[in-house]
Structure formats: C-alpha cells, structure tokens
C-alpha positions as CSV (number, residue, x, y, z in Angstrom):
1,X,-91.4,-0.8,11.7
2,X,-93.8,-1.0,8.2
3,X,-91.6,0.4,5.5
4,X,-94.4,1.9,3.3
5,X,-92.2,2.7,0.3
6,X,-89.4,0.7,-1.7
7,X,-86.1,1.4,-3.2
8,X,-87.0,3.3,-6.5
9,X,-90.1,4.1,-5.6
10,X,-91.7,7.6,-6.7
11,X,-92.4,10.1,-4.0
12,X,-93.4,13.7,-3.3
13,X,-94.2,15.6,0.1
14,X,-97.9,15.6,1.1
15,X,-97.2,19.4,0.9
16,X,-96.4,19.3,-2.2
17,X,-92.9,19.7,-4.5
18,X,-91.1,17.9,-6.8
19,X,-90.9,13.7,-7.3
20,X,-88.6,12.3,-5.3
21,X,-86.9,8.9,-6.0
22,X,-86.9,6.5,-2.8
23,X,-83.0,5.7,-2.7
24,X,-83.4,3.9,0.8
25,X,-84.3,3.8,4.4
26,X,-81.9,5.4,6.9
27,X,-79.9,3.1,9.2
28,X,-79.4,3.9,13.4
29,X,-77.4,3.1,15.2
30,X,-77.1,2.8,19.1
31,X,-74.0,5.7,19.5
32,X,-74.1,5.5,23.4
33,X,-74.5,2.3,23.4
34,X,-71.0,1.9,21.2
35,X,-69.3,4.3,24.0
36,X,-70.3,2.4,26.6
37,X,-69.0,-0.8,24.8
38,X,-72.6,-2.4,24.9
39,X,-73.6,-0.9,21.1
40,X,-77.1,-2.8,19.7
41,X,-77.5,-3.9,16.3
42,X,-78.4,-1.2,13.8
43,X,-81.7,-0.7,12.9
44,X,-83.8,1.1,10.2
45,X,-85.6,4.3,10.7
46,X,-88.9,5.6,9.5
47,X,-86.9,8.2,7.5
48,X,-86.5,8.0,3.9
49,X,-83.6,9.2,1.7
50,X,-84.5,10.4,-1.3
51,X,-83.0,11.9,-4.5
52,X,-84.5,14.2,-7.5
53,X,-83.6,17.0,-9.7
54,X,-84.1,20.6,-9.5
55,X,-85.2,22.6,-12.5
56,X,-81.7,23.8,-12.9
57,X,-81.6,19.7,-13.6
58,X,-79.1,19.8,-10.5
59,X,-79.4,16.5,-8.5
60,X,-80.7,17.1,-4.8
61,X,-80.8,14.7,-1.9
62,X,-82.8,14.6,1.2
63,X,-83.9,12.6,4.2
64,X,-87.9,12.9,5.5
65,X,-90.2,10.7,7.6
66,X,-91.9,8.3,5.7
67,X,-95.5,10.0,7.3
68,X,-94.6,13.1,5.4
69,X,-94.3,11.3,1.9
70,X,-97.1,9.6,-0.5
71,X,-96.5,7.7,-3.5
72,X,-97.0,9.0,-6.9
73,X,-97.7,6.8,-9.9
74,X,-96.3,8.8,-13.1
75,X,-93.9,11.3,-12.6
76,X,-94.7,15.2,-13.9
C-alpha cells in the first residue's frame, strides 16, 4: 500500500467540509486468523484517522479512505 498523506498533514474530503489533521493510518489486524491461533502480522490500511474542530470549536475524530481525501496547503 502507497500511503499518500503523513502524520500532521492537512486534509479535507473531495466533497468538501472542514480541514482535517492526518493523525495516522489505521492498523488491521487478521481477527480470524488470531481465533484460529494462526493470526498474521498487522498491517496498515488505506483508511486515515483524522481529527479537526467543529465550529462549536469541539474536537471531532474520524476515519476515511485515503481515495476520499486531498491535501490542502493553508488551512481556512
């Protein structure tokens, strides 16, 4: 997998919405694989976790494919 964004790096949705801080890529893991006592190593996914502020300055988190996010150079 091509990460295509950093840790700290600023974000938004293609669609639109507020900037986003890239806090980091989401770790999986092989759960049936730990059941049937043959669990891989963990691995990092294509999804992105991601932190920002509401404009009730409230801080928000979520987790989105890194398709669905660009990069933005200044924040608004």
């Amino acid at each position: 997998m091509t990460k295509k964004f950093n840790r700290g790096d600023l974000v938004r949705l293609k669609s639109g919405g507020p900037v986003m801080t890239v806090d980091n890529y989401e770790i999986g893991h092989d759960i049936m694989g730990a059941l049937r006592g043959k669990a891989e190593p963990s691995w990092e996914t294509e999804n992105v976790n991601c932190t920002w502020f509401d404009n009730k300055n409230q801080r928000k988190f979520g987790r989105f494919h890194q398709d669905l996010l660009e990069a933005v150079s200044q924040p608004v």
